[in-house]
PyMOL Python script that loads the backbone (N, CA, C, O; Angstrom):
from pymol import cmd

cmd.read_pdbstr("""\
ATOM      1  N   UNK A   1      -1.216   0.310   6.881  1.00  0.00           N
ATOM      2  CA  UNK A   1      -0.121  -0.366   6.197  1.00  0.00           C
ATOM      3  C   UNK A   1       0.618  -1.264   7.182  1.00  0.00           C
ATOM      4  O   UNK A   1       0.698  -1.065   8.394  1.00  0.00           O
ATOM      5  N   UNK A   2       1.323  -2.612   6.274  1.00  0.00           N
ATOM      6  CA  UNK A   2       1.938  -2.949   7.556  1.00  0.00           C
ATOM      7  C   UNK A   2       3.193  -2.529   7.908  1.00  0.00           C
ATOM      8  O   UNK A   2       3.693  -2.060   6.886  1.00  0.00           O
ATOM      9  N   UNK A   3       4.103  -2.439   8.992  1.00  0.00           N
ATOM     10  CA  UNK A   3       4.712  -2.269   9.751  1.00  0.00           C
ATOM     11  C   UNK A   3       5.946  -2.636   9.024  1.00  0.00           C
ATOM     12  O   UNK A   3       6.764  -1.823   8.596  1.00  0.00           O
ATOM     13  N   UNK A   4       6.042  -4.341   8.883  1.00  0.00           N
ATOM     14  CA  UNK A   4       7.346  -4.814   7.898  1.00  0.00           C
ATOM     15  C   UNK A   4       7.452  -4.115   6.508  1.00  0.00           C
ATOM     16  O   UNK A   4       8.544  -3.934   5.970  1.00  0.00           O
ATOM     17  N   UNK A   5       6.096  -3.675   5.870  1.00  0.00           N
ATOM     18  CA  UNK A   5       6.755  -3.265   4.546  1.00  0.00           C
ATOM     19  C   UNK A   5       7.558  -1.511   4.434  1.00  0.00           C
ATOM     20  O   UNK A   5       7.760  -0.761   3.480  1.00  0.00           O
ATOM     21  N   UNK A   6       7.933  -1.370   6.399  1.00  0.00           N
ATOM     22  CA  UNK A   6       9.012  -0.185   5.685  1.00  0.00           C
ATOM     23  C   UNK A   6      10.219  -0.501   5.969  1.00  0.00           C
ATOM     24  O   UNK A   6      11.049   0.375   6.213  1.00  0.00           O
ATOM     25  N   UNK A   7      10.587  -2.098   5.987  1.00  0.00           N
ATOM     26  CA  UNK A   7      11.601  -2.625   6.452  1.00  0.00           C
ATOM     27  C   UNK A   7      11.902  -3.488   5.213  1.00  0.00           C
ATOM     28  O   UNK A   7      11.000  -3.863   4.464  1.00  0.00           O
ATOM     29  N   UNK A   8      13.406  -3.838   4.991  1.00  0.00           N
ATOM     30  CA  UNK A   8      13.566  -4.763   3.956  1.00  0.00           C
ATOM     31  C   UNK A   8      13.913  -6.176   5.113  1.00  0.00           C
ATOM     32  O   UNK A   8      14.155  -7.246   4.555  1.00  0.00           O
ATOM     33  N   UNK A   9      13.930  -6.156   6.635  1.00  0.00           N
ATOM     34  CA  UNK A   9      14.509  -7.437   7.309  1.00  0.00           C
ATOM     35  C   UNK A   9      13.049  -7.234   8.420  1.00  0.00           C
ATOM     36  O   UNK A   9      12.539  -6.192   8.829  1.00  0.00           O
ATOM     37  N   UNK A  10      12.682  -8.627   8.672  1.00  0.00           N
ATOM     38  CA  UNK A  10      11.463  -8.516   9.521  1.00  0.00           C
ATOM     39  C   UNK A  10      11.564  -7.741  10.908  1.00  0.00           C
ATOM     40  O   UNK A  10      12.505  -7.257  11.537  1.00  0.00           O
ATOM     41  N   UNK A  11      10.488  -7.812  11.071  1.00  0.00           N
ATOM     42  CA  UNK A  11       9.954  -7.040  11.886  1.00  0.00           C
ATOM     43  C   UNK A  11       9.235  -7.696  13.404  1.00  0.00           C
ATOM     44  O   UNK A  11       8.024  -7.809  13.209  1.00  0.00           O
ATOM     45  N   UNK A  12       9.516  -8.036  14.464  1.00  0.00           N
ATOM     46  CA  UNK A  12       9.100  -8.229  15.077  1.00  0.00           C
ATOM     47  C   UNK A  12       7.983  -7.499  16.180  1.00  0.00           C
ATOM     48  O   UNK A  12       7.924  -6.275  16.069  1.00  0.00           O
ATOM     49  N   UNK A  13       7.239  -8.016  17.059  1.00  0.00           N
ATOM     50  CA  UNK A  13       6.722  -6.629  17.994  1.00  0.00           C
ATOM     51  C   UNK A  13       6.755  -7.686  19.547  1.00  0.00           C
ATOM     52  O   UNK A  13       6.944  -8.898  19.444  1.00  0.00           O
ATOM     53  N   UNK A  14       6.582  -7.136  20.670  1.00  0.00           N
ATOM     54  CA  UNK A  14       6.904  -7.874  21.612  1.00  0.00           C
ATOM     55  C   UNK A  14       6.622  -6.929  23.024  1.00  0.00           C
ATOM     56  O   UNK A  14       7.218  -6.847  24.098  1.00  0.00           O
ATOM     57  N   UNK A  15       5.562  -6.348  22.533  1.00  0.00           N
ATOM     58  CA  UNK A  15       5.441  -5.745  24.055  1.00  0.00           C
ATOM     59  C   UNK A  15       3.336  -6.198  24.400  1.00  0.00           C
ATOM     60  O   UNK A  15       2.339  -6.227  23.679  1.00  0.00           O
ATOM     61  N   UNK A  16       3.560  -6.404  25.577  1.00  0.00           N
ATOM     62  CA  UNK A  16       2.745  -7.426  25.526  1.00  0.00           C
ATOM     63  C   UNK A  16       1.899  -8.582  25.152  1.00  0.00           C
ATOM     64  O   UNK A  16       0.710  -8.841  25.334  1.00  0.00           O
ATOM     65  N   UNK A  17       2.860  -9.183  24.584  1.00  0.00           N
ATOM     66  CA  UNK A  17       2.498 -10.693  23.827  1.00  0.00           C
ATOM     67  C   UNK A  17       2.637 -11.671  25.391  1.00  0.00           C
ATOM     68  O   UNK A  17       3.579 -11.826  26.168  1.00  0.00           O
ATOM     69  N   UNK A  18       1.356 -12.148  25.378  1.00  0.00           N
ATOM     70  CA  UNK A  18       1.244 -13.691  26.207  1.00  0.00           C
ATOM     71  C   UNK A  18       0.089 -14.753  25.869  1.00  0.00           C
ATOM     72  O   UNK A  18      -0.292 -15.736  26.505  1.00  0.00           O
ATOM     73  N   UNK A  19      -0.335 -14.211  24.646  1.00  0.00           N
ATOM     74  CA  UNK A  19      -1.096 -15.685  24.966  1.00  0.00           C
ATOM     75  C   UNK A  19      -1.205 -15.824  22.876  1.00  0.00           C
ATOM     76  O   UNK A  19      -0.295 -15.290  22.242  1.00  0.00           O
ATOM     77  N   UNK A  20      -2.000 -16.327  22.339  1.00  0.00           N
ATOM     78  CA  UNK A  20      -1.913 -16.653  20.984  1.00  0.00           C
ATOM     79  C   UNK A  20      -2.584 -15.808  20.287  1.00  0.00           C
ATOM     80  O   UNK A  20      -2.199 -15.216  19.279  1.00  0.00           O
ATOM     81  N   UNK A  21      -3.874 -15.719  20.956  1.00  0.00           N
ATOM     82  CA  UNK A  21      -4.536 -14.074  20.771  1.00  0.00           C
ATOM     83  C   UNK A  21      -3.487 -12.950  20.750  1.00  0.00           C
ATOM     84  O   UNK A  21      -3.906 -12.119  19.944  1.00  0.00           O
ATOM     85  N   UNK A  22      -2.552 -12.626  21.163  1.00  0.00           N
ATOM     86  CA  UNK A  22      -2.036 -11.419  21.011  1.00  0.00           C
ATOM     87  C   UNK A  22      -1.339 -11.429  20.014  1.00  0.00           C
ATOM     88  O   UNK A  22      -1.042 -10.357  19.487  1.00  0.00           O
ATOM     89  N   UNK A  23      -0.696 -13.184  19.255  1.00  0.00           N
ATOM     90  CA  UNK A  23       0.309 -12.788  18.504  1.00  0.00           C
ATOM     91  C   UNK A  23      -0.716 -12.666  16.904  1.00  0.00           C
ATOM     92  O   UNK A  23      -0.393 -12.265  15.786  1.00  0.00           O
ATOM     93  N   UNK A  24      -1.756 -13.098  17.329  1.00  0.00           N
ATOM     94  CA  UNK A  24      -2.646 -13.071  16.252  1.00  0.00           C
ATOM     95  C   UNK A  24      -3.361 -11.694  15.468  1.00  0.00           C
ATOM     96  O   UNK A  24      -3.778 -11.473  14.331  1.00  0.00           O
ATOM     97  N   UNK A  25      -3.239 -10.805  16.914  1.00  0.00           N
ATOM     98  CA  UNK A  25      -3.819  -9.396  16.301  1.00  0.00           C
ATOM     99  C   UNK A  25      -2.165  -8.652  16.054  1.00  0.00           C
ATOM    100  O   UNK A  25      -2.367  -7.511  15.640  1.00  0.00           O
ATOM    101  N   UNK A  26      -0.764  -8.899  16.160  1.00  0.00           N
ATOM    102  CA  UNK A  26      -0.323  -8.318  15.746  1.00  0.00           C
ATOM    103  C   UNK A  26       0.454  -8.848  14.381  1.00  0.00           C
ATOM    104  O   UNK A  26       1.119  -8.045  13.726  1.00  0.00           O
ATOM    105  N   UNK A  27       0.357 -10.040  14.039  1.00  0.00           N
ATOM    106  CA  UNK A  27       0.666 -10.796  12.981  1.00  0.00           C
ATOM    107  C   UNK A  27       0.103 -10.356  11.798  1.00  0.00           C
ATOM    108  O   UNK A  27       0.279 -10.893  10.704  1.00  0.00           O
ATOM    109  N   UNK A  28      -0.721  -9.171  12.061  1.00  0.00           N
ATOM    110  CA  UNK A  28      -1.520  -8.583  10.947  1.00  0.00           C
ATOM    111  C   UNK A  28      -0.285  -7.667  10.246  1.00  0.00           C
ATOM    112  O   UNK A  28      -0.197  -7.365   9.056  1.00  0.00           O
ATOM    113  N   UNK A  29       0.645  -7.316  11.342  1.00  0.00           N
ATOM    114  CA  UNK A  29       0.839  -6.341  10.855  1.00  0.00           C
ATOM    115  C   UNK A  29       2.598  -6.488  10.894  1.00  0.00           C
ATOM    116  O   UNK A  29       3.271  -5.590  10.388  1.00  0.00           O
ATOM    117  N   UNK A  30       3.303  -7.761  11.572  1.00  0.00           N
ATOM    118  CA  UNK A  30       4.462  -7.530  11.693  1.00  0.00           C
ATOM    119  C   UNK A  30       5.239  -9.196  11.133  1.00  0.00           C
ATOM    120  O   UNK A  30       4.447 -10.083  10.816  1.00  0.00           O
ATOM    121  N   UNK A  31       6.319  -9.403  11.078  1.00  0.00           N
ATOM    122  CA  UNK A  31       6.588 -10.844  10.839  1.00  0.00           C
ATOM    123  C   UNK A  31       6.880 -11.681  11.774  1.00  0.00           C
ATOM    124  O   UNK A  31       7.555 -12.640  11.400  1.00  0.00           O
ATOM    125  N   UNK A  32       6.598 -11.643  12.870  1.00  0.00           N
ATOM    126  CA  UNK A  32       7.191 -11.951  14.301  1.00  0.00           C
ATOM    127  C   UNK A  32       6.593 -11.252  15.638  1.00  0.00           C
ATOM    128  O   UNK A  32       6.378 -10.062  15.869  1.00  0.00           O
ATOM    129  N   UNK A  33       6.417 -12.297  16.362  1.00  0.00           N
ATOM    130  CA  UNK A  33       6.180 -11.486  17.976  1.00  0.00           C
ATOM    131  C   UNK A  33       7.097 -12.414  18.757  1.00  0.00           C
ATOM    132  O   UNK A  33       7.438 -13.509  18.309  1.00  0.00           O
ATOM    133  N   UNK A  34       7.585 -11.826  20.235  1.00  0.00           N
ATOM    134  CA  UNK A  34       8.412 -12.084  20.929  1.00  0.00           C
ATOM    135  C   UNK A  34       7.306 -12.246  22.128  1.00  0.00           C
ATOM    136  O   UNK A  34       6.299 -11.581  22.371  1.00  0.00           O
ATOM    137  N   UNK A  35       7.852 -13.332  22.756  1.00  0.00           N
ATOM    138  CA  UNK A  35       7.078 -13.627  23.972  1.00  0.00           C
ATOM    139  C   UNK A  35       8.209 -13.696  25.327  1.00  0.00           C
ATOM    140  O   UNK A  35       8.173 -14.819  25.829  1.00  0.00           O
ATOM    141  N   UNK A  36       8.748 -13.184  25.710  1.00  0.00           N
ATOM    142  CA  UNK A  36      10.318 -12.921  26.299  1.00  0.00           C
ATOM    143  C   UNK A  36       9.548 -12.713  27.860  1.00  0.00           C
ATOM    144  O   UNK A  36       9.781 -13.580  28.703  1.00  0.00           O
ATOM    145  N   UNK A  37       8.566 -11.469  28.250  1.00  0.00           N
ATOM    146  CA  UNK A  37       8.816 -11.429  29.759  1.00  0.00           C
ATOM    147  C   UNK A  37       7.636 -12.601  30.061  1.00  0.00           C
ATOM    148  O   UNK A  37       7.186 -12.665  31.205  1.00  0.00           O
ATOM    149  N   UNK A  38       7.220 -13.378  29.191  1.00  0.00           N
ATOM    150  CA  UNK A  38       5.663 -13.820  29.398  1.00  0.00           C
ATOM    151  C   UNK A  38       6.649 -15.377  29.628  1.00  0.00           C
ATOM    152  O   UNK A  38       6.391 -16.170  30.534  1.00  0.00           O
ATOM    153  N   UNK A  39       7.225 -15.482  29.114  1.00  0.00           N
ATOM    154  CA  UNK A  39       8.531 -17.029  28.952  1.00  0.00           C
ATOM    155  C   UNK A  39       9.285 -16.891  30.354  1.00  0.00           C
ATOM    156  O   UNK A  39       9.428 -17.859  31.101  1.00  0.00           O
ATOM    157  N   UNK A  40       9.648 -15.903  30.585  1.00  0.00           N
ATOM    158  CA  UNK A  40      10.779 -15.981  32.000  1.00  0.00           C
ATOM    159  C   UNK A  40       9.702 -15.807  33.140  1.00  0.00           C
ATOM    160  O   UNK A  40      10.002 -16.222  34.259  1.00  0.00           O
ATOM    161  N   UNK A  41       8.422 -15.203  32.929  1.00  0.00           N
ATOM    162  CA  UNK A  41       7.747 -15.411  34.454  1.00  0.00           C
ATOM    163  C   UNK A  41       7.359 -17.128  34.309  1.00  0.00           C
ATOM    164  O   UNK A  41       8.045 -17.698  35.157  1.00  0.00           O
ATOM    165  N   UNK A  42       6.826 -17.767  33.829  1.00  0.00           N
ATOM    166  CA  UNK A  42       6.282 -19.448  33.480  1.00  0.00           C
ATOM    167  C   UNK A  42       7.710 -20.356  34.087  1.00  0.00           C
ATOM    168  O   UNK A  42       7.742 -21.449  34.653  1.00  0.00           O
ATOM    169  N   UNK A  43       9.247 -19.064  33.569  1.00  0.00           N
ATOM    170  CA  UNK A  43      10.572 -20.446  34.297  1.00  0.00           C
ATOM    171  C   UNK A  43      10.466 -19.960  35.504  1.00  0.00           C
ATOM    172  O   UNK A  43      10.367 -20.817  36.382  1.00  0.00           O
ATOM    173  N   UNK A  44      10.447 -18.324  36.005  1.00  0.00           N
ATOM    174  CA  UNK A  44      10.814 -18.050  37.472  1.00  0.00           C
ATOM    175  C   UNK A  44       9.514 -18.898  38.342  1.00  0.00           C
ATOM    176  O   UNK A  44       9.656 -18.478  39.490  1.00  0.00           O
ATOM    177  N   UNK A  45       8.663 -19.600  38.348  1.00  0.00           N
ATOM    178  CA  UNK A  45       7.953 -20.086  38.570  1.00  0.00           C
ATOM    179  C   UNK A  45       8.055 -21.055  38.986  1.00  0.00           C
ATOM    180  O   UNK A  45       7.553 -21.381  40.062  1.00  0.00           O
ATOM    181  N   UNK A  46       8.971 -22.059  38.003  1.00  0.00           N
ATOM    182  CA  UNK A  46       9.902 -23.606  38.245  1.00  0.00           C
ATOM    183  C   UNK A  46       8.644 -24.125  37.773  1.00  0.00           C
ATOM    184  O   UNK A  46       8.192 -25.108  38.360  1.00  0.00           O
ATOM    185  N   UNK A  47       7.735 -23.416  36.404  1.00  0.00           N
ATOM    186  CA  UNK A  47       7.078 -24.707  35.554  1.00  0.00           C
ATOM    187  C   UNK A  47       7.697 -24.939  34.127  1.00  0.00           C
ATOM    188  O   UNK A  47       8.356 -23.997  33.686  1.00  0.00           O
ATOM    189  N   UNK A  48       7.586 -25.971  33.407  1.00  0.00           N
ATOM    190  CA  UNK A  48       8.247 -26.432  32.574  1.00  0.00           C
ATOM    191  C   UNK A  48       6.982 -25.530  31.465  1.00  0.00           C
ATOM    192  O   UNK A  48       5.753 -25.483  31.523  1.00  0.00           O
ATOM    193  N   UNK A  49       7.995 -24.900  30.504  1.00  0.00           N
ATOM    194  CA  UNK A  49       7.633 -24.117  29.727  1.00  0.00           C
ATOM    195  C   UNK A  49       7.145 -24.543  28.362  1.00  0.00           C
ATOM    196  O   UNK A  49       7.020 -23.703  27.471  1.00  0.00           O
ATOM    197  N   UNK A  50       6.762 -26.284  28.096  1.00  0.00           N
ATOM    198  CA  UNK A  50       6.235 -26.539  27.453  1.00  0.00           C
ATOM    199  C   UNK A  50       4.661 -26.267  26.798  1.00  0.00           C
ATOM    200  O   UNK A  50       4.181 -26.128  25.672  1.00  0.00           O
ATOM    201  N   UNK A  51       4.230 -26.280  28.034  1.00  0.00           N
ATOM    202  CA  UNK A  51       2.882 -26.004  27.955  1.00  0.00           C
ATOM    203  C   UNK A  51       2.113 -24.836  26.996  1.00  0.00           C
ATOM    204  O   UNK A  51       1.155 -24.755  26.228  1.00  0.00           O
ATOM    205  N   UNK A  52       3.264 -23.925  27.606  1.00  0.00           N
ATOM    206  CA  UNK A  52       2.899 -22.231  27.284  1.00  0.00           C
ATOM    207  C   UNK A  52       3.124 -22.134  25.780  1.00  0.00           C
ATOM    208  O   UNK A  52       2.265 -21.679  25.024  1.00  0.00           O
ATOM    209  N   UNK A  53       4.475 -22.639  25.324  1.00  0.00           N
ATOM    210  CA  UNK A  53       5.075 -22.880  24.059  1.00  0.00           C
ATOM    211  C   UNK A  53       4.229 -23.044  23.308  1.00  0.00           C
ATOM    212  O   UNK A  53       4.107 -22.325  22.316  1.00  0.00           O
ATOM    213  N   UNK A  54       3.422 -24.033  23.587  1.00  0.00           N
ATOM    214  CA  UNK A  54       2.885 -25.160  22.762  1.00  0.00           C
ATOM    215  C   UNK A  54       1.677 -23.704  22.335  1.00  0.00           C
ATOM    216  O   UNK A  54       1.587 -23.238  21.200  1.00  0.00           O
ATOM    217  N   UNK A  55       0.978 -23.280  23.377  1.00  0.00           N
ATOM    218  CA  UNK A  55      -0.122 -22.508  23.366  1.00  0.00           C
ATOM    219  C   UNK A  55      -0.104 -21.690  22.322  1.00  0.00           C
ATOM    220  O   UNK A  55      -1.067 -21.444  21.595  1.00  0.00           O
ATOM    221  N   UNK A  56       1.249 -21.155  22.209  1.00  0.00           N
ATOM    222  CA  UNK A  56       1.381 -19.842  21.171  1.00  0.00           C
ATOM    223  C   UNK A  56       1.027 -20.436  19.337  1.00  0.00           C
ATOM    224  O   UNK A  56       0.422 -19.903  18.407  1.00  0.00           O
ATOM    225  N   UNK A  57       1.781 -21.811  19.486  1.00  0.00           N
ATOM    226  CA  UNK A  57       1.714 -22.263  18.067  1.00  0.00           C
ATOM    227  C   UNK A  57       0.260 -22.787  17.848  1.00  0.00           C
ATOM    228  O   UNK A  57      -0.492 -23.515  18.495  1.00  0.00           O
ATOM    229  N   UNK A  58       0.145 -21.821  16.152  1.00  0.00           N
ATOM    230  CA  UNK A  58      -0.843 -22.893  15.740  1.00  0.00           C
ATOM    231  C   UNK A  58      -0.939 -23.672  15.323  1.00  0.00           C
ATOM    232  O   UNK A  58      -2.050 -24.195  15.240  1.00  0.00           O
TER     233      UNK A  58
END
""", "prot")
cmd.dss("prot")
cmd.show_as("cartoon", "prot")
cmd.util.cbc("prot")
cmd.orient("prot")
C-alpha cells in the first residue's frame, strides 16, 4: 500500500535521495522526496547547484 494513503496531507521520504533514480523508486509510494543532505554537499563544494537540480526533474 502506499505510504500517503494513511495520511490525509502528503507525504514526503528523504533519506537517501540523490540522484532521479531514487526519487523514482520512492515516488511509488510517497508524494514527495527531499533531496536536503545531497543539495548542501553540491553548495559546500562552491558548485552551482543547477546542474544537480536540473537532474532530479523530469
Amino acid at each position: 500500500a502506499k505510504v500517503a494513503s494513511f495520511s490525509t496531507i502528503p507525504v514526503c521520504a528523504g533519506f537517501g535521495i540523490r540522484a532521479a533514480e531514487d526519487i523514482a523508486a520512492v515516488g511509488l509510494y510517497v508524494s514527495g522526496a527531499i533531496v536536503g543532505s545531497a543539495l548542501v554537499e553540491v553548495l559546500e563544494r562552491g558548485e552551482d547547484p543547477t546542474p544537480f537540480l536540473k537532474s532530479l526533474i523530469r
